[in-house]
C-alpha positions as CSV (number, residue, x, y, z in Angstrom):
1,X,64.8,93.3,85.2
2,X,65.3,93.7,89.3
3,X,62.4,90.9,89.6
4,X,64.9,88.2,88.0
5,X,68.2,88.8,90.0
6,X,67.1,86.8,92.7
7,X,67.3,83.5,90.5
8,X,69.7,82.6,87.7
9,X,68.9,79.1,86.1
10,X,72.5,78.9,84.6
11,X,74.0,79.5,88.1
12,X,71.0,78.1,90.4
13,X,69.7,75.0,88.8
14,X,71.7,71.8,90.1
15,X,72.4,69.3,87.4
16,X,69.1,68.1,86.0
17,X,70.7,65.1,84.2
18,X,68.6,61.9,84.1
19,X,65.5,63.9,84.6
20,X,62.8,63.9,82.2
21,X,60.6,67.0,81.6
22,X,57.4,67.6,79.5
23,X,57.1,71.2,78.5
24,X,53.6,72.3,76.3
25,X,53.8,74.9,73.9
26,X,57.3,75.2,73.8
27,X,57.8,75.9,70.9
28,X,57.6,79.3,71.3
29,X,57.7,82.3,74.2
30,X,57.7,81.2,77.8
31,X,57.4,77.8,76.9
32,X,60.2,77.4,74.3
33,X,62.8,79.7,77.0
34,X,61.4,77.3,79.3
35,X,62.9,74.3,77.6
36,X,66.3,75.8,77.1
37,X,66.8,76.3,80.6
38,X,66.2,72.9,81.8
39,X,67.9,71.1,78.9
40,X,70.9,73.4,79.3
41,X,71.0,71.9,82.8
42,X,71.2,68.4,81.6
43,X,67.7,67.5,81.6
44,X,65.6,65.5,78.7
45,X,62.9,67.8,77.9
46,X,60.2,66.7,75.7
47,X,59.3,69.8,73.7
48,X,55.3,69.8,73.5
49,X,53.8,71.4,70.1
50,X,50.8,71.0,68.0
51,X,51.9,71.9,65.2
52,X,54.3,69.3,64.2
53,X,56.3,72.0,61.6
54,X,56.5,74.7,64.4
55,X,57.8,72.1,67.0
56,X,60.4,70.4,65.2
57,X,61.8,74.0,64.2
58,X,62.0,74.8,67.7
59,X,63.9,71.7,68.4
60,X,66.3,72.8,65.7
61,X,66.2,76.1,67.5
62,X,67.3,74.7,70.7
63,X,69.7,72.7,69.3
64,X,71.8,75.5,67.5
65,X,71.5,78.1,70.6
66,X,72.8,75.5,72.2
67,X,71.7,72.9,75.3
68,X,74.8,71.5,76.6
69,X,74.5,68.3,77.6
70,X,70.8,68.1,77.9
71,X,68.5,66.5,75.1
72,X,65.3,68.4,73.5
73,X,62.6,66.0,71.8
74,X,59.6,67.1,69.2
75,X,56.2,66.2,71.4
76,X,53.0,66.5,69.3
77,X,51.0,67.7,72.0
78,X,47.1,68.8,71.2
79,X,44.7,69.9,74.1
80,X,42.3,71.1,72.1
81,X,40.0,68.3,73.0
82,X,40.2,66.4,76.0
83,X,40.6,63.2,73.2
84,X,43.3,64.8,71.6
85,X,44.7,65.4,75.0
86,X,44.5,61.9,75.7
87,X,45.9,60.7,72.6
88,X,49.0,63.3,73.1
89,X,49.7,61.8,76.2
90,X,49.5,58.5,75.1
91,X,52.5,59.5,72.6
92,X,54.5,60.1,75.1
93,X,53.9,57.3,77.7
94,X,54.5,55.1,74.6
95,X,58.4,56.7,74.3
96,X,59.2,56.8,78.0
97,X,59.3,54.7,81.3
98,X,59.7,57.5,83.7
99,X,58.4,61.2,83.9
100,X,60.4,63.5,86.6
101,X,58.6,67.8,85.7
102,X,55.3,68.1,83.6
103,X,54.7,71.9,82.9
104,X,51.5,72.7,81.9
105,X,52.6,75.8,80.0
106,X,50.3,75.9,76.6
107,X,47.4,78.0,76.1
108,X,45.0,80.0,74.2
109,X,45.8,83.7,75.1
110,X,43.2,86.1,75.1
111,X,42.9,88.4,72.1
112,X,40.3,91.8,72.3
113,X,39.2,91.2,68.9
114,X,38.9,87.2,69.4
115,X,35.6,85.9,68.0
116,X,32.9,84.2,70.5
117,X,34.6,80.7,69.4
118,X,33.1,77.5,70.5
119,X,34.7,73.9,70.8
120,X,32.6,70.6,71.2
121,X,29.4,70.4,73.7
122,X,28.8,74.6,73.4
123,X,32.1,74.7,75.8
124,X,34.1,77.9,74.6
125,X,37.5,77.0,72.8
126,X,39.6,79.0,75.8
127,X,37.5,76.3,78.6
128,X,37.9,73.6,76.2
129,X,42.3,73.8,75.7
130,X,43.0,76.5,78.7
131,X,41.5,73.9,81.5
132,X,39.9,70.4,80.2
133,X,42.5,69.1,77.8
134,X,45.2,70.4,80.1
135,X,43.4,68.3,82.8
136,X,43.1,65.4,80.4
137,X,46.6,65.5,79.6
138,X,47.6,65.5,83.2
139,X,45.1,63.2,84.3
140,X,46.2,60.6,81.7
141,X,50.0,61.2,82.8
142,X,49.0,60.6,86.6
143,X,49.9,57.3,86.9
144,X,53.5,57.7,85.5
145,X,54.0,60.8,87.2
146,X,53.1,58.3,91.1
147,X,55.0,55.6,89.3
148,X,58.0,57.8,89.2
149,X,57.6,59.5,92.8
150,X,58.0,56.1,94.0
151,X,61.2,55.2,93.0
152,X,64.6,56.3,95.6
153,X,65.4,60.0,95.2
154,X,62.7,60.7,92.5
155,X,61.9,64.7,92.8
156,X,58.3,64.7,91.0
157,X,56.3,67.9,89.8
158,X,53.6,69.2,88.2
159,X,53.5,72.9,87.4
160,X,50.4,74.8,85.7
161,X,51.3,78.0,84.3
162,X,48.5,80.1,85.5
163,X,48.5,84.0,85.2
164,X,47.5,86.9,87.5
165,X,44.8,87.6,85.3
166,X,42.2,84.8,87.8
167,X,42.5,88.1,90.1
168,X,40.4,90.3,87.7
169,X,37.5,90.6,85.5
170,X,34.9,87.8,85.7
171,X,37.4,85.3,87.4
172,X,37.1,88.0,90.4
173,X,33.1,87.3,90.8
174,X,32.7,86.0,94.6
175,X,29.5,84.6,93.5
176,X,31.3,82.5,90.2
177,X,30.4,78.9,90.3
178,X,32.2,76.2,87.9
179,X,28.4,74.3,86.3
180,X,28.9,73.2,83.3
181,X,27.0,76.5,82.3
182,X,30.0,78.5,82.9
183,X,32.1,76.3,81.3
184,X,30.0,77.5,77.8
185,X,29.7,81.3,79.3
186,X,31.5,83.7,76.4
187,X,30.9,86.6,78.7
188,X,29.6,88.8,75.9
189,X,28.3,91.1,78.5
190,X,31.5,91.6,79.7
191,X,33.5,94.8,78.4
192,X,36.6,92.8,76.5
193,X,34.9,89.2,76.6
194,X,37.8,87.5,75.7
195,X,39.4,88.8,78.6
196,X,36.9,87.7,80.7
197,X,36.9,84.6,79.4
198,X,40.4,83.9,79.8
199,X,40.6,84.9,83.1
200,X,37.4,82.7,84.4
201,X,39.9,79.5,82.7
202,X,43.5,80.9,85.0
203,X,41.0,80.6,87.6
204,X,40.8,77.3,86.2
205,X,44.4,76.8,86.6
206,X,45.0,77.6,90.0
207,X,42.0,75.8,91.3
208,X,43.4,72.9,89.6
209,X,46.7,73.0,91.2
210,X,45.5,73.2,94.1
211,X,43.2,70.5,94.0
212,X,45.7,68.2,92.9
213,X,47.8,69.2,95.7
214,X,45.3,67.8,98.1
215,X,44.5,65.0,96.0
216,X,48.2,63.7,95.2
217,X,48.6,64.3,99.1
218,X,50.2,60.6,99.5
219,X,52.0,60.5,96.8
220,X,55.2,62.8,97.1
221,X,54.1,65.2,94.1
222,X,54.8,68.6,94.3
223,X,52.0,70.6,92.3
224,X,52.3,74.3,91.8
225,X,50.5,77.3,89.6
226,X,52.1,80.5,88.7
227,X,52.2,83.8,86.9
228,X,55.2,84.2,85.0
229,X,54.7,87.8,84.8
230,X,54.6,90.4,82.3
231,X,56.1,89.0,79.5
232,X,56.7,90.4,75.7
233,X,55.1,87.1,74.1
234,X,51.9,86.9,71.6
235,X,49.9,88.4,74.4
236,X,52.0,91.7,74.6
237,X,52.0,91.8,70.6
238,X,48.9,91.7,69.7
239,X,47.6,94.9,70.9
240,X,49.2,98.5,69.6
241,X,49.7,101.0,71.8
242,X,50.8,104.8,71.8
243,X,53.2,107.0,73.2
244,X,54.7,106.5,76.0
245,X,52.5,103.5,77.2
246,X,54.0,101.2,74.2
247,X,57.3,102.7,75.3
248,X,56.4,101.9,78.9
249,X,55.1,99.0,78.0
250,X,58.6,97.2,75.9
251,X,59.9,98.7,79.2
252,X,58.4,96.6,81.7
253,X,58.1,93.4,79.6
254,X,60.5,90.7,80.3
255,X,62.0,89.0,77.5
256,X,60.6,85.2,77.1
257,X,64.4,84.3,78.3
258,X,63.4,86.0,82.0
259,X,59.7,85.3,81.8
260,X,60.5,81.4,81.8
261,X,62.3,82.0,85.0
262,X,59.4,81.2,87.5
263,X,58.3,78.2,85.5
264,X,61.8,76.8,85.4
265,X,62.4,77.7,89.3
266,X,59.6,75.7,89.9
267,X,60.2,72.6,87.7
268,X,64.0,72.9,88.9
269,X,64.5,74.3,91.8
270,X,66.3,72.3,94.8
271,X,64.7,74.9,97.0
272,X,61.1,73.9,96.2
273,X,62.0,70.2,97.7
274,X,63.8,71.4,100.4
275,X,61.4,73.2,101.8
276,X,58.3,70.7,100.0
277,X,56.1,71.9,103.3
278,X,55.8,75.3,102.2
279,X,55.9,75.4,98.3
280,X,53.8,71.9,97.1
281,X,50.4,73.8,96.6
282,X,51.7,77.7,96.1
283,X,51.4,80.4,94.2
284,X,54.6,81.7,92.9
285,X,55.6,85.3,91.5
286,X,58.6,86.2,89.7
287,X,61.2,84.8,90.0
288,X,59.5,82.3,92.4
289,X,58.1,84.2,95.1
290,X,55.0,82.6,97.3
291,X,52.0,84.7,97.1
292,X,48.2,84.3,98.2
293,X,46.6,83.1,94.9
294,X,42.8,85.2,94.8
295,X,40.1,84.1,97.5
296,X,38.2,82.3,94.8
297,X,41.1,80.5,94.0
298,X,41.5,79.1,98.0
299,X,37.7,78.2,97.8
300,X,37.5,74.4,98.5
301,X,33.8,74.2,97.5
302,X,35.0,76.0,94.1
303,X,38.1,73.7,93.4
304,X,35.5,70.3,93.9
305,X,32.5,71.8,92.0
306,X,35.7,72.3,89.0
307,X,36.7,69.1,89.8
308,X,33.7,67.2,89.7
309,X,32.2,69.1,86.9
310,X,35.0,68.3,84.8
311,X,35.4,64.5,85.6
312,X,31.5,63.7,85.3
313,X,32.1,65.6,81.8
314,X,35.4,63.2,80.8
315,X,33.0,60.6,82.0
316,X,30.1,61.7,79.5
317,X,32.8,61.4,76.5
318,X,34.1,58.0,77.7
319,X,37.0,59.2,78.9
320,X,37.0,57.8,82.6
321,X,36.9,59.3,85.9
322,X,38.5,62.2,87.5
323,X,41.9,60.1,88.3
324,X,42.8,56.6,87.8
């Protein structure tokens, strides 16, 4: 696909040996291509599932495609709930002393015929995995993540797969707010509300990112969101087509193989450190491109009322503040 020559992991990612990566849902799609990329530079990737069957099968996967001299790892990884979150995270800080590249790259994906499902508290099941366990997850990784940014020639990032979709649909309301209200909102009024839905929790994403940015400020982490662009994964599949727009469609569609390429630019990359200035807090395009994220996305007020509404929920559940 012309968006993908301009980056070739095999040829553009320096030795990543030594390194040690967290990738969610990778056990399939973006996630799993993902993976293979970094471990076939060397790297120690932790492959984050929640199904335990699917995750070690991927790891076989891996294995028999091949991964050079880098090492793939079955992670049971749950963000379902932000305790589950937790108690993924905790399985991982148990296993390791160091963590170099979190991707956030699991998620629920929208669906036209999903049902109006809800998770604990009234929060809808997309809110509840898409943005509060992945903020648990991260938030309980925090500390290892500054640990490691402190030690001589440490290169330490966090990357949250976003999607382009926070530009549309009810993600695009100038007037959104981030109350707990909205984190319960299934935007039934909405034309597709499961579209809507998932685009309010991308939003999610990238206000995120970007708060972390400013909040990791002192610490050396680079933190990043993205859209991987359109790629032929379970959110491509699950709709049928006609004519020439399913031809167009495969057409377009970048196999998972290319789709992975902006996640693993940005968790590999020596460009991204270079030049840490302009890339910690961006918005990359395929195959890494900076772009302006959506205005509501760049909203300060937005990204603390997300923050703070989130924490002072954690809080509620016992789970502790914001950060550490």
């Amino acid at each position: 696909m012309f968006w993908s020559r301009k980056f070739n992991p095999a040829k553009d990612l320096p030795d990543l040996a030594g390194k040690i990566i967290i990738v969610t849902g990778a056990n399939t799609g973006i996630g799993y291509a993902t993976a293979k990329h970094l471990a076939r530079k060397g790297a120690k990737v932790f492959v984050g599932s929640r199904s335990e069957e699917r995750g070690k099968n991927a790891v076989t996967k891996l294995q028999e495609e091949g991964i050079g001299s880098g090492e793939v790892i079955y992670l049971h990884v749950d963000i379902g709930t932000p305790e589950l979150a937790k108690k993924s995270a905790e399985g991982f800080l148990g296993k390791e002393t160091r963590l170099d590249v979190l991707v956030n790259n699991a998620a629920i994906i929208w669906d036209a015929h999903q049902e109006n499902k809800t998770a604990q508290d009234g929060i809808t099941e997309m809110m509840m995995t898409n943005h509060i366990g992945v903020f648990q997850f991260t938030k309980t990784l925090i500390p290892l993540l500054i640990k490691t940014a402190e030690q001589p020639g440490s290169d330490v990032r966090i990357i949250t797969v976003s999607s382009n979709a926070h530009r549309s649909s009810a993600a695009a309301d100038p007037s959104i707010t981030f109350s707990l209200d909205t984190f319960k909102d299934h935007h039934t009024s909405a034309s597709v509300p499961s579209f809507a839905r998932y685009t309010v929790t991308k939003l999610a994403n990238t206000l995120f990112s970007n708060t972390l940015t400013r909040r990791l400020s002192s610490s050396g982490i680079i933190c990043l969101s993205l859209h991987p662009g359109f790629v032929n994964t379970s959110i491509s599949t699950r709709f049928s087509f006609s004519g020439a727009l399913n031809l167009l469609m495969r057409v377009i569609a970048m196999a998972p193989d290319e789709g992975a390429y902006t996640s693993v630019f940005a968790a590999g990359s020596p460009v991204i450190r270079e030049q840490a200035e302009e890339y910690n807090g961006s918005y990359l395009e395929p195959p890494g491109r900076i772009t302006k994220p959506a205005p509501n996305a760049l909203k300060v007020e937005l990204q603390d009322e997300l923050w703070n509404t989130t924490g002072k929920y954690l809080e509620d559940q016992g789970l502790g503040p914001a950060l550490p």
